[in-house]
C-alpha angles and dihedrals in degrees: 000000000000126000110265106217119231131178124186116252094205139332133258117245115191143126103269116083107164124063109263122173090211148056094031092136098085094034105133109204130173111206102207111203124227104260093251082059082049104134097013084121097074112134092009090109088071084062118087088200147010143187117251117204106201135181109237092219087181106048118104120196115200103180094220091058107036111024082079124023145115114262124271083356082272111160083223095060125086120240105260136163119259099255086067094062146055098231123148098234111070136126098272106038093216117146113200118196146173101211122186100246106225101175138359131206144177086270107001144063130198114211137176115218109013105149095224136128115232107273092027107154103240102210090188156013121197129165129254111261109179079193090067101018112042124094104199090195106009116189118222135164113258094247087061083073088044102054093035095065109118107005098104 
């Protein structure tokens, strides 16, 4: 398969500047674009929400280590493949989050819960559509409620 390029359309600012696998709910994060990506913006203030696809420059995946694994190496969690999880270190190191907007500028936009460390590339910004993104009656494993406690 070929390369697909990626470049990164701005960059996150927030306090958090170490991983962490909890307390990511009240986070409060500004992604500043890049000033070509300047205006982009434009009509996201009428959204309540929107999905942030970050780079996670800091994620390392060793297949040894992370293709199989239990998440978050918790002794209550059941052994499981990457693709069953949302761990950071992954081969592709890709973050995908729905994020609360709080405020929306000409080149910048203010978001609560975004899971990324401060200076993480954000490769893209799209809007909430319930119509796309919503689940009415999702199915997870039991361990999915476990493991989330306390991350939001």
């Amino acid at each position: 398969m070929d390369d697909i390029p990626l470049r990164p359309i701005g960059l996150v600012s927030c306090p958090v500047t170490t991983r962490t696998d909890e307390n990511w709910g009240e986070v409060r994060s500004k992604i500043n674009l890049s000033s070509e990506f300047a205006g982009g913006l434009l009509g996201l203030e009428g959204f309540s929400h929107a999905i942030v696809v970050t780079y996670l420059h800091e994620a390392r995946f060793e297949r040894e280590k992370h293709l199989r694994r239990r998440p978050r190496n918790l002794d209550s969690m059941p052994e499981t493949g990457i693709f069953a999880q949302r761990a950071k270190n992954r081969p592709n190191s890709i973050g995908v989050t729905t994020v609360e907007i709080l405020d929306v500028g000409h080149d910048y936009l203010e978001v609560r819960g975004l899971d990324a460390i401060d200076a993480t590339p954000v490769l893209d910004v799209k809007p909430y559509y319930p119509h796309f993104d919503r689940i009415e009656v999702p199915r997870v494993p039991g361990w999915v409620d476990r493991l989330m406690e306390g991350y939001f």
